[in-house]
Residue frames relative to the residue before (quaternion, step in Angstrom):
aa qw qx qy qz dx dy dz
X 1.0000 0.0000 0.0000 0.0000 0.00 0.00 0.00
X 0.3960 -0.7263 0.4793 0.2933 3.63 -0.60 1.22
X 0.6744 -0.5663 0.3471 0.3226 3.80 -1.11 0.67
X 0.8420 -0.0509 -0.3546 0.4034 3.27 -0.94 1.38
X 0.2152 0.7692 -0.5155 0.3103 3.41 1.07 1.11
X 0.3247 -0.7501 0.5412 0.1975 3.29 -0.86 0.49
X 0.8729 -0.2464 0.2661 0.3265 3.60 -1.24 0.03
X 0.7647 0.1919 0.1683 0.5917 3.31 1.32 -1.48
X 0.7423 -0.6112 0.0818 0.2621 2.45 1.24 1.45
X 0.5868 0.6144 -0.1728 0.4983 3.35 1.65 -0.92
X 0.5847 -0.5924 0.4527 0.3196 3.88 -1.14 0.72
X 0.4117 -0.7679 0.4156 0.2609 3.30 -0.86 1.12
X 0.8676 0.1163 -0.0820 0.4764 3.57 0.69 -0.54
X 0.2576 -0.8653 0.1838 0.3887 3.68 -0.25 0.54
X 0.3552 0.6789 -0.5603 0.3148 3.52 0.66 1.30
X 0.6098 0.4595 -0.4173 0.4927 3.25 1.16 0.06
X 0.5088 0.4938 -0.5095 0.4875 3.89 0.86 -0.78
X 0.4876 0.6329 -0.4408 0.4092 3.70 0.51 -1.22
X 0.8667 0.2236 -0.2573 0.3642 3.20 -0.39 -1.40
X 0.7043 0.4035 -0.4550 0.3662 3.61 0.52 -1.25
X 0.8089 0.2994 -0.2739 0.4255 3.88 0.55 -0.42
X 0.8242 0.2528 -0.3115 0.3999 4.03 0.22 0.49
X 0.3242 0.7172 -0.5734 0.2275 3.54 1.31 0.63
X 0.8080 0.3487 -0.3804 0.2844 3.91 1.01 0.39
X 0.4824 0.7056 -0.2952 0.4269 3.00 1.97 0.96
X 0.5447 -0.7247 0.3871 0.1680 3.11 -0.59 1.83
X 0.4237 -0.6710 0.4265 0.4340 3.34 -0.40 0.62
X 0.3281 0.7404 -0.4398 0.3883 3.93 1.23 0.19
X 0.7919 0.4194 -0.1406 0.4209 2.79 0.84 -1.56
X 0.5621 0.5821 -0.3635 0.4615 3.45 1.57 -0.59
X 0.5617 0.6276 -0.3406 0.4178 3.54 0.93 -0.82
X 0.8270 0.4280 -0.1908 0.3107 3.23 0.83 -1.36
X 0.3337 0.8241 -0.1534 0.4313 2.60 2.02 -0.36
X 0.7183 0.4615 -0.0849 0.5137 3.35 0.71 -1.98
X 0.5887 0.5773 -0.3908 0.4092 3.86 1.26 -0.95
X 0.7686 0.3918 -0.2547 0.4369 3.50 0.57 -1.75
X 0.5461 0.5637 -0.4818 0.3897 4.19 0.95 -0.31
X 0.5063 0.6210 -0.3477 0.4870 3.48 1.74 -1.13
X 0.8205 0.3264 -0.1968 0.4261 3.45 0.19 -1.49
X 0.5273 0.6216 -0.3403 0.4688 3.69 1.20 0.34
X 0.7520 0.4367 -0.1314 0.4759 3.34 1.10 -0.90
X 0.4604 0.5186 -0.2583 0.6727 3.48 1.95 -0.67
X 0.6975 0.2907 -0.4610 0.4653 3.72 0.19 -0.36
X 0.7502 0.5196 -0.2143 0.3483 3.34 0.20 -1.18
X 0.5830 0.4056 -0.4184 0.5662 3.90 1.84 0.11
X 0.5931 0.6641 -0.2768 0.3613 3.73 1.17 -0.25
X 0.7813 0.1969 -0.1612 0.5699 2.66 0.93 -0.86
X 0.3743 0.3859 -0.6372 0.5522 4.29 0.98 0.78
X 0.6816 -0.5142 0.5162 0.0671 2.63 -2.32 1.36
X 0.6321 -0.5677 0.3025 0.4320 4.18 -0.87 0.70
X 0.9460 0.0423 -0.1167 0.2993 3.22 0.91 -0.94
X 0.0604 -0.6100 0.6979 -0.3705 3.00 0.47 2.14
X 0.1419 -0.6120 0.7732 -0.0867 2.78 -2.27 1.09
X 0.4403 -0.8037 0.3851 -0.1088 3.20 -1.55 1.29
X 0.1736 -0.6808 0.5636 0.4344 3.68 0.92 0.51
X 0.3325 0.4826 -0.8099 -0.0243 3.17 -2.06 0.05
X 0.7923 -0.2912 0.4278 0.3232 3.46 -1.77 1.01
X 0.8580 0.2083 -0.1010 0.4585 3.80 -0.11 -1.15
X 0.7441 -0.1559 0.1290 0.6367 3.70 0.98 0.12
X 0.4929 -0.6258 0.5510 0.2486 2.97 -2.14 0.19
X 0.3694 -0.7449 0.5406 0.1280 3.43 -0.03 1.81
X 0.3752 -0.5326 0.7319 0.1997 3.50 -1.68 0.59
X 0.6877 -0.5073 0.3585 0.3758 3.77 -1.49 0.18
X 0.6493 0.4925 -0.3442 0.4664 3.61 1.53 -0.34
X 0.5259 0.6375 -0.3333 0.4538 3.59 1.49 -0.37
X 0.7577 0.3481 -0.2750 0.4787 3.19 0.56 -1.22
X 0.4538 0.6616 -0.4532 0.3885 3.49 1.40 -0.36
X 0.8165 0.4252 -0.1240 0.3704 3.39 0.40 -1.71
X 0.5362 0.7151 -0.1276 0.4299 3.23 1.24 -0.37
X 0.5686 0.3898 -0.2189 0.6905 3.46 1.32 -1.06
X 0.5324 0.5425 -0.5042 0.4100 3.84 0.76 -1.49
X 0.6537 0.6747 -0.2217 0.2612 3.80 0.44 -1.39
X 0.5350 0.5986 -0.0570 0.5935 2.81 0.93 -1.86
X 0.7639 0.3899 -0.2702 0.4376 4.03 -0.44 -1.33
X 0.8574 0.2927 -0.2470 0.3438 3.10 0.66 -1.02
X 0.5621 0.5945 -0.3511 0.4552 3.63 1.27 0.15
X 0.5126 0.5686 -0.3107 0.5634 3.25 1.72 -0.62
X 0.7189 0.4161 -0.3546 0.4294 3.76 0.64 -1.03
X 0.5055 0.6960 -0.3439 0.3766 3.47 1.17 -0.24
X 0.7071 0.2758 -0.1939 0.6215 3.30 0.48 -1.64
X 0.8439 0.2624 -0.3703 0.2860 4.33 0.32 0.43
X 0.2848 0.7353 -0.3661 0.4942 2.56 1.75 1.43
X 0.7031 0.4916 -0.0716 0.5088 2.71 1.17 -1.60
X 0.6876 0.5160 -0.2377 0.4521 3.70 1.19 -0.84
X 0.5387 0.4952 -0.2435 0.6366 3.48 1.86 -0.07
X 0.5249 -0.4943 0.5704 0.3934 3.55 0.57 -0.13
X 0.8328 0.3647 -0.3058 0.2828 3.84 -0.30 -0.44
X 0.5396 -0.6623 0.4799 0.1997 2.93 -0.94 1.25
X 0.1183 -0.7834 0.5992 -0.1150 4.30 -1.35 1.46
X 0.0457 0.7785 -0.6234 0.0562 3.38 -0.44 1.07
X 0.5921 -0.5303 0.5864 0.1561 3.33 -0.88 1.40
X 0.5242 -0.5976 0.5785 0.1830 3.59 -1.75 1.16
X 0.3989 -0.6741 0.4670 0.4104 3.79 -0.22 0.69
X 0.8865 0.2320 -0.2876 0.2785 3.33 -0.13 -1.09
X 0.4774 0.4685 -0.5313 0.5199 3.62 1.06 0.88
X 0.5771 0.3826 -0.4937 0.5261 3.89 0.68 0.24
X 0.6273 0.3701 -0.3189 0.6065 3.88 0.18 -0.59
X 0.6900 0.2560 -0.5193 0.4343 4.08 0.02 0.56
X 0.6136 0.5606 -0.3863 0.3999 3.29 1.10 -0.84
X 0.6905 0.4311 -0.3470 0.4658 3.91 0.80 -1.09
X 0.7404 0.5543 -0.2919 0.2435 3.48 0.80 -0.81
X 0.5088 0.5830 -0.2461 0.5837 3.22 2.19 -0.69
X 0.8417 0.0790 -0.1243 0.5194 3.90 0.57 -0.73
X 0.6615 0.3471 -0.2879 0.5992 3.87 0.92 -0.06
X 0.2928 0.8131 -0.5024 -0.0266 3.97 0.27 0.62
X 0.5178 0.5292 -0.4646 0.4858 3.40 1.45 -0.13
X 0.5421 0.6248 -0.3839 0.4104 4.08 0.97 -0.40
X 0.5982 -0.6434 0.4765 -0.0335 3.43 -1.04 1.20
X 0.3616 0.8468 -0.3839 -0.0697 3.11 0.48 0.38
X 0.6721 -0.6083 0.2799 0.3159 3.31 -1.37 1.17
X 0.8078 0.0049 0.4708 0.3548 2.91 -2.26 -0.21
X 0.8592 -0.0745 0.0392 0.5046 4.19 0.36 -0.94
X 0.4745 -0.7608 0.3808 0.2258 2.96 0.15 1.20
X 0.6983 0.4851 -0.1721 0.4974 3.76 1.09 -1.47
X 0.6217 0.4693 -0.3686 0.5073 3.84 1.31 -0.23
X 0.6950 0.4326 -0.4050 0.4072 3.69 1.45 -0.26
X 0.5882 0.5971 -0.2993 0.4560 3.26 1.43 -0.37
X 0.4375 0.5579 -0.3494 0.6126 3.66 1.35 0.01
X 0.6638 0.5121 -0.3615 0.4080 3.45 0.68 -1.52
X 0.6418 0.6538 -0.2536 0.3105 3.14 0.32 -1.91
X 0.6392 0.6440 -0.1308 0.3994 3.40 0.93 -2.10
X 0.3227 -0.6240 0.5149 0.4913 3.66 1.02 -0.87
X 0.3872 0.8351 -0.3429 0.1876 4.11 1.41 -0.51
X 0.7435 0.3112 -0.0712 0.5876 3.51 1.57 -1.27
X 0.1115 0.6364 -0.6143 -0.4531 2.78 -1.08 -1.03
X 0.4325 -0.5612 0.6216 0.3341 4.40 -1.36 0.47
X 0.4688 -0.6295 0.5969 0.1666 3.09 -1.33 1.04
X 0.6296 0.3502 -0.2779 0.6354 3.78 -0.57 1.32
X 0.7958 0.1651 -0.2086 0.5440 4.06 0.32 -0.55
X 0.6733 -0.4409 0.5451 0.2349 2.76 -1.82 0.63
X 0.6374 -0.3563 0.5448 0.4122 3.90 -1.48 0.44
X 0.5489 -0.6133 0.5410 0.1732 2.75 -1.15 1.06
X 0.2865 -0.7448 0.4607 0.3886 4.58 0.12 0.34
X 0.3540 -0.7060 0.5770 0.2080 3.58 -0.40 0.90
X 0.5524 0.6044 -0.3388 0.4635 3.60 0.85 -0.50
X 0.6639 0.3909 -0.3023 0.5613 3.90 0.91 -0.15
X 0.3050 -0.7930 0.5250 -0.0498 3.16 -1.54 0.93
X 0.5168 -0.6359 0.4455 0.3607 3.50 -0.84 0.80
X 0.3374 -0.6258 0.5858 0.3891 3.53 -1.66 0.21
X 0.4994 -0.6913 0.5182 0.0645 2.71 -1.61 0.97
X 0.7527 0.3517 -0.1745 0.5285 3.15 0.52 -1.03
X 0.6300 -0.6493 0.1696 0.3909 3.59 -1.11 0.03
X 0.7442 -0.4811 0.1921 0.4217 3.60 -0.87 0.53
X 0.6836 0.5805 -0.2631 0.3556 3.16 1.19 -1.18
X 0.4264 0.7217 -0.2108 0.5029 3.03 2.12 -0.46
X 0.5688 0.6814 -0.3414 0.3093 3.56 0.56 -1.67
X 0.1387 -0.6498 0.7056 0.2464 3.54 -1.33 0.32
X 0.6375 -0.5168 0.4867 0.2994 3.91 0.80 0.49
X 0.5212 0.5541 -0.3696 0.5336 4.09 1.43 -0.23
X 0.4798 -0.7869 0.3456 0.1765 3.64 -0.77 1.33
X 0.3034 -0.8607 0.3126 0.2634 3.70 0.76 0.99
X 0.1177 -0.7193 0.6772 0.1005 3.83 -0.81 1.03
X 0.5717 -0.4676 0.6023 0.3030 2.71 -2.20 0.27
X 0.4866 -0.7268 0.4552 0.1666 3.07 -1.30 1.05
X 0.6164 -0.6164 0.2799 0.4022 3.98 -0.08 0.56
X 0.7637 -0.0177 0.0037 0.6454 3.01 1.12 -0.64
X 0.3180 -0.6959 0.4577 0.4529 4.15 -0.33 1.08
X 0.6422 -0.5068 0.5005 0.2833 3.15 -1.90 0.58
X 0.3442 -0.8107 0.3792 0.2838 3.18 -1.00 0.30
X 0.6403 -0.2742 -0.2293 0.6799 3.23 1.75 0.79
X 0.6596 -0.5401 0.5126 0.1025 3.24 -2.53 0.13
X 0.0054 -0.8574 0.5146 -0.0108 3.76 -0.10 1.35
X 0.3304 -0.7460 0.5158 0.2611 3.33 -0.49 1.53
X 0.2154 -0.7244 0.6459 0.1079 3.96 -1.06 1.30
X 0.3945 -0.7286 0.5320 0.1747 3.83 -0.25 1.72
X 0.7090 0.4562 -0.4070 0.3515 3.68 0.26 -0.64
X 0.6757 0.5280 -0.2272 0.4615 3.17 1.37 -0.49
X 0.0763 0.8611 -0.3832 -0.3254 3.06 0.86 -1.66
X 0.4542 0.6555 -0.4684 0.3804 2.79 0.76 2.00
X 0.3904 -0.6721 0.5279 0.3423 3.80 -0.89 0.33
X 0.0731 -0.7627 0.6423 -0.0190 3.36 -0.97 1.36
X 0.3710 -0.7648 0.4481 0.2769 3.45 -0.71 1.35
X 0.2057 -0.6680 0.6417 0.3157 3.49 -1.00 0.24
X 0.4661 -0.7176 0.3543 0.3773 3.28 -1.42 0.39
X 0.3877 -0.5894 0.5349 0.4649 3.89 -0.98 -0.22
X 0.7741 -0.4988 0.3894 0.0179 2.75 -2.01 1.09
């Protein structure tokens, strides 16, 4: 079995797929890369129906959750490999202020919208507030949905989500 293969034949971790398959891709090409996964995931939330639901660990995410979420995710990620290059990234305002408002709506957001998303992130901290509690979680599902209760991580993620009809809610069960 060649070295960091797994069992099934498949690469065990994905810095090695990384290396044996994109050591001649420009980081151009990575960019462009990151645009069409964007414009893949925007098609593919457009065209799923309102009420579908998404496993994710912290909740079942509607197609705008999981939408806003990555948005989140990309742009905290472009941060810390901004920052590991030396070059300084500021985030479009009004795609931070949808992103915080879609999963952070009880969250204030500042004067810069991209310095609360940092906040949020655990990335900053805002002079005057407290750390942001890493221990709290975005909503997932949709707003109209929300009971307005501030969403934690769960100690340990569930290991799936059973929608309870009398209720119409998803209650996580735990994993094993």
């Amino acid at each position: 079995m060649p070295p960091n293969e797994g069992p099934d034949g498949r690469l065990s971790d994905r810095g090695a797929w990384c290396r044996q398959h994109l050591h001649h891709t420009t980081h151009a090409d990575l960019i462009h890369s990151v645009e069409w996964c964007g414009r893949a995931l925007a098609n593919v939330a457009a065209e799923t129906p309102p009420d579908v639901r998404a496993f994710h660990a912290l909740g079942m995410a509607d197609a705008e959750g999981y939408v806003a979420l990555d948005c989140f995710h990309m742009l905290e990620h472009a941060h810390d490999v901004a920052l590991g290059l030396g070059l300084h990234f500021d985030a479009p305002a009004e795609i931070c202020e949808a992103v915080l408002a879609r999963h952070y709506p009880w969250v204030p957001i500042d004067a810069v919208p991209w310095s609360t998303l940092l906040w949020v992130a655990g990335r900053t901290v805002i002079p005057g507030k407290d750390p942001f509690d890493q221990s709290v979680g975005p909503v997932l599902g949709p707003l109209a949905e929300w009971d307005a209760s501030i969403p934690r991580h769960p100690p340990q993620p569930p290991s799936e989500w059973v929608f309870e009809r009398e209720q119409r809610k998803w209650r996580p069960v735990a994993a094993y």
